[in-house]
N, C-alpha and C positions, 0 to 999 in steps of 0.2 A: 231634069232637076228643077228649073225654074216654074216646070207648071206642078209639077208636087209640092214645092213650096207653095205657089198660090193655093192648090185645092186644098190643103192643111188649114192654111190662113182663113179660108172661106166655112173651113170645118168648125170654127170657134177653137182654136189651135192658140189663142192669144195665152191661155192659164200655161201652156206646155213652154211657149218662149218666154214666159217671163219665169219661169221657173227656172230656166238653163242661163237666163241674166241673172237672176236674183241669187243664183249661187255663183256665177263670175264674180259679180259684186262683191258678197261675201269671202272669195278667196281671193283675187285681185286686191281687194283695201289690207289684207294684211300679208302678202306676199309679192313680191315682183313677179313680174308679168311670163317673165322666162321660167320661173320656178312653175308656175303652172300648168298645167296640160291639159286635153279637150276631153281626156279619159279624167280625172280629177273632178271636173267641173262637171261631168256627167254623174258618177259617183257621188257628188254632194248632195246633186238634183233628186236623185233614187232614177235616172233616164238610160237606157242603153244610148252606148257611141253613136248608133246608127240614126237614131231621133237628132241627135245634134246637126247635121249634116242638111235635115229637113227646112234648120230654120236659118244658119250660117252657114257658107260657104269656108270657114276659118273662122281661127281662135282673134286672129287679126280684127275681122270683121265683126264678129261679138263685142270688143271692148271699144271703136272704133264707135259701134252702135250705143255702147254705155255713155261712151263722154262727150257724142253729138245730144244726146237726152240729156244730158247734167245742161249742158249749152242753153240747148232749147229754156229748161227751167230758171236758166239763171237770166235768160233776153227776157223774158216771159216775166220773173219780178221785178228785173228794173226797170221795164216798161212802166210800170204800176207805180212811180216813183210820183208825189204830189207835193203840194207844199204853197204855203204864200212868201214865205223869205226861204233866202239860200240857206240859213239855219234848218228853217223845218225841214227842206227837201236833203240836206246833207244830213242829217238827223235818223232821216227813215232810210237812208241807202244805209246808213251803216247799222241801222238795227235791222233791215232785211238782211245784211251779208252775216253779222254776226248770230242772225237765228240759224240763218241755215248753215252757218258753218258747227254749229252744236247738233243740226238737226239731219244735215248731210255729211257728218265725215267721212263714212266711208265712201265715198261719189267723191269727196274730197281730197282722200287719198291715192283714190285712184286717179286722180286727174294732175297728180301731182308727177306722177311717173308720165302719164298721157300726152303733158305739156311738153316734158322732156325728149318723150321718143318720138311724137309726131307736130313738130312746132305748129301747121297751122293751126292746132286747138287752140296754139299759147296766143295765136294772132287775132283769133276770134274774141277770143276772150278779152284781150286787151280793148279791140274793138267797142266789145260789147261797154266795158268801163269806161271807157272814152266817151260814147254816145251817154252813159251815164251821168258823167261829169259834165257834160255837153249842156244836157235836162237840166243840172241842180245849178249851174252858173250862167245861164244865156247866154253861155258864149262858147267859142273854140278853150281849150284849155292845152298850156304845153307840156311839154315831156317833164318837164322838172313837177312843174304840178301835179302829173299826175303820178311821178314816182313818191312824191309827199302824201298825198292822199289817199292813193290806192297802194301803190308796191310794197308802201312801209305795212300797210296795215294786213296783205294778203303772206309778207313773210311772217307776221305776227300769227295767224292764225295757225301756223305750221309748228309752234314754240309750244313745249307743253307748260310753259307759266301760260297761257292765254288759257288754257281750259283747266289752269289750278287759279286761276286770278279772276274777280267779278269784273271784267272789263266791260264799261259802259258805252253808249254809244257820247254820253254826255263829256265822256273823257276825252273820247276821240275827238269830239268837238273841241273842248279846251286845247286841244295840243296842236289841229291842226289851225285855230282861228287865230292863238296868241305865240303859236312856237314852242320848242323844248327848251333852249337855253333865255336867258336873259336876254336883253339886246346890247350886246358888245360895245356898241356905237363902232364911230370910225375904226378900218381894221386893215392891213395892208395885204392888198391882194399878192403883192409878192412872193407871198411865204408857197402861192401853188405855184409858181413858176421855178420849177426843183430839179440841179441834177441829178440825177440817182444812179447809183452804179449797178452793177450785175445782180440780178434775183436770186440767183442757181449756183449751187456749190460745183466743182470738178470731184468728179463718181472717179477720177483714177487716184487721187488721193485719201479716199475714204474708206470706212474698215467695210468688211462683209456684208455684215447687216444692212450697214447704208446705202451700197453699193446695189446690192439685192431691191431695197426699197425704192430707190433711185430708176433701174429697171422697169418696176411693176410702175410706179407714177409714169414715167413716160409711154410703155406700151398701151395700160389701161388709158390714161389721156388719149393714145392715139385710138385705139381696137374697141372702147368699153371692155368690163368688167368681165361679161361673158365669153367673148369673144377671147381670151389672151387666158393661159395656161401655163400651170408651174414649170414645163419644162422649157418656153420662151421665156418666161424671167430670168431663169436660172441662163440661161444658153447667151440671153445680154448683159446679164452682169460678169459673164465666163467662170461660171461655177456650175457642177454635178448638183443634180437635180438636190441628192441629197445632204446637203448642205442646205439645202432651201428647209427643210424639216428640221435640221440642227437651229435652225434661229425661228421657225413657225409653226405653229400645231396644225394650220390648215390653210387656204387659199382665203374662206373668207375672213380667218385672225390675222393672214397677212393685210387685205385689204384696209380694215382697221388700222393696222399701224399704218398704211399708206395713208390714210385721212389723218394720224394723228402727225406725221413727218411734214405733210402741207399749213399744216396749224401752226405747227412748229416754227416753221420756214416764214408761212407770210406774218404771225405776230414778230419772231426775230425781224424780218425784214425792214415792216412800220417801223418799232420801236428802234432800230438801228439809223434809219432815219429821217424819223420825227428830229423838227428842230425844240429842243430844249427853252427856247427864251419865249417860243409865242405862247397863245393865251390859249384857255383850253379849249376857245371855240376856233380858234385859228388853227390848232392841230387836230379837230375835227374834219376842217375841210383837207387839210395840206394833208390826214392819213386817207381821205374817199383818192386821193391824187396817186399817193402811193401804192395803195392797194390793186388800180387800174395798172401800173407800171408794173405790179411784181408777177399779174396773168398775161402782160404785153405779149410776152415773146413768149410765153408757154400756155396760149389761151386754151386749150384742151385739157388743161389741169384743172382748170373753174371748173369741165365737165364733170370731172369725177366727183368735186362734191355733191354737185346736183344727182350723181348716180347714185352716190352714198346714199342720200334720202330716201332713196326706195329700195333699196341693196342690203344696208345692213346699217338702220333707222337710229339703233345705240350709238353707233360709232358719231354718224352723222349729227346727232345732239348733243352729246357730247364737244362736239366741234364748232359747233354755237354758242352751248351752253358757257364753254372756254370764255367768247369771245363779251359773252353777256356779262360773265365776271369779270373781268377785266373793264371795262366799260362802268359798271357798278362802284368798284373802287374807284377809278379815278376823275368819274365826271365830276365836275365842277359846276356851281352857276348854272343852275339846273331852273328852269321858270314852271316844270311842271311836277307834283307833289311826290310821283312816284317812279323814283329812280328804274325799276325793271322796267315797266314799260318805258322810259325814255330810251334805254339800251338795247330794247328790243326794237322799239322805232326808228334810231338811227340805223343801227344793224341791216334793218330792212332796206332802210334808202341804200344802202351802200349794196347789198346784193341786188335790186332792182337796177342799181344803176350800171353793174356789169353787166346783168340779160341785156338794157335798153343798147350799151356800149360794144360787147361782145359779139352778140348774137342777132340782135333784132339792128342793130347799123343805124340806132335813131340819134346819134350822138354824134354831131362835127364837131364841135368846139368843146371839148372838156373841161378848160379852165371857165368858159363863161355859162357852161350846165351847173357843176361843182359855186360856180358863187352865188349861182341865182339860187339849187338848192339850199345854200348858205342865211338864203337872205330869207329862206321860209321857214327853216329852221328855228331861226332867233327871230322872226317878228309875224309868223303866219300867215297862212293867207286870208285878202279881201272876202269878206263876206257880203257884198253888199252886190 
């Protein structure tokens, strides 16, 4: 197999493998990776199965191949990164990331799922931002930084207001140099040091429906989405299969109402308790504090929204979209002109800051990450 592959490759065989990528591409950016098949991808291409096999080993190794090249091209522009002030050089990072994310989405959608199933891409990539941020400030930059500069602005690109909105790179400048809100002034760090009571409802007290939904979030948190089947939901909540079709049309309508039961759950949760007397930049930070407390003990639950996003994308926006209105109405003391993006930009810190907390373990001290992002928020960072 491996010297057929080479004599192929030496054959000028390059137009036949980009063909059987270039339709990966194409059905990988608008479907999950499991929905598709190497018969599919062949079929798009006009190739027999048998061609596929010439140039991949697996459907694995095909997308594996797609999002090490999106890599490459993204090391490859922020290398190119110039400038004589940290203005200009923070200026062109963000008008390279924001062409290509106009100009790459579908490589961007696929890497969205990419990050999720195989983290070292999520770690490279991070890398690669960090070395970025490294270039535009002459120095080391921390995690708080760089979930203010990068993670807010990479969930932004994920938000369909970012590709209905002229977002400039001059924007991004104004909000990351001067802050979203006002500056507070003096503020009392107390308000993050919070008890909080239990996240999670008791499933033996709740009617069917809940109980059912209750089931599918915890299996899907444990198994993913693929992996767990109507008749283990039904069999954990201790109901007949058919009962699960008396309350859902289908496994991925039920999944939707799972994303929408978690929406439910952690806005009840914040809003139950947020303290009512602080200020609305103080219940900013004190809801990033709570939000970490309500995935504490059920951190697999974060997974399934990140699943959502590539699984069933309505639902998943929707479950943003929620949080963007909410956020819309009630900011306050706002220092920058256009409220969506400000709600999309905290929004972002706060999902970045569960990957940074959850997943990637760059987070010891939560109360002193949470005030330092506090304090970039309302007064920006150094540009100099």
């Amino acid at each position: 197999m491996k010297q057929q592959r080479k004599r192929r490759s030496s054959d000028g065989s390059a137009d036949t493998r980009q063909r059987l990528t270039d339709s990966a591409v194409a059905l990988f950016s608008e479907n999950w990776y499991e929905g598709i098949s190497i018969a599919e991808i062949c079929r798009h291409s006009g190739l027999s199965n048998g061609v596929f096999y010439c140039y991949f080993r697996s459907k694995e190794e095909l997308i594996k191949s797609i999002l090490e090249g999106f890599l490459d091209a993204v090391e490859k522009r922020l290398a190119s990164i110039t400038g004589e002030t940290v203005t200009d050089r923070l200026r062109m990072f963000y008008e390279l990331v924001l062409t290509s994310s106009r100009e790459d989405s579908a490589y961007i959608n696929i890497f969205r799922e990419g990050e999720y199933r195989y983290p070292e891409y999520e770690k490279r990539l991070k890398r690669s931002y960090m070395e970025a941020m490294k270039l535009i400030f002459r120095r080391e930059v921390t995690i708080e930084e760089y979930i203010f500069l990068v993670g807010s602005l990479r969930f932004m690109l994920r938000r369909p207001f970012f590709s209905e909105t002229q977002i400039t790179a001059d924007d991004l400048i104004d909000a990351v140099s001067g802050g979203i809100y006002q500056d507070p002034g003096p503020w009392d760090p107390q308000c993050l040091n919070k008890t909080l009571g239990p996240a999670y409802e008791d499933a033996a007290s709740a009617d069917t429906k809940t109980r059912l939904l209750i089931a599918g979030r915890d299996l899907i948190g444990e198994k993913g989405y693929h992996a767990v089947n109507v008749y283990e939901i039904c069999r954990s909540a201790g109901y007949a299969v058919g009962t699960f079709y008396i309350n859902f049309e289908s496994k991925e309508d039920f999944f939707a109402e799972v994303i929408q039961f978690l929406n439910r759950g952690l806005r009840g949760y914040i809003s139950s308790n947020l303290d009512s007397g602080l200020s609305r930049f103080e219940q900013e930070l004190q809801g990033w504090i709570i939000f970490l407390q309500y995935f504490t003990t059920h951190v697999q639950n974060y997974q399934i929204v990140r699943e959502a996003e590539f699984v069933i994308r309505d639902a998943a926006r929707e479950y943003y979209d929620t949080f963007e209105q909410g956020y819309v109405k009630n900011l306050r003391n706002l220092r920058v002109a256009n409220p969506v993006l400000a709600a999309n930009f905290l929004t972002g810190i706060a999902h970045h800051l569960g990957i940074e907390y959850f997943f990637s373990k760059s987070i010891d001290h939560t109360i002193q990450t949470v005030s330092e992002l506090g304090r970039l928020i309302c007064r920006g960072i150094r540009m100099e």
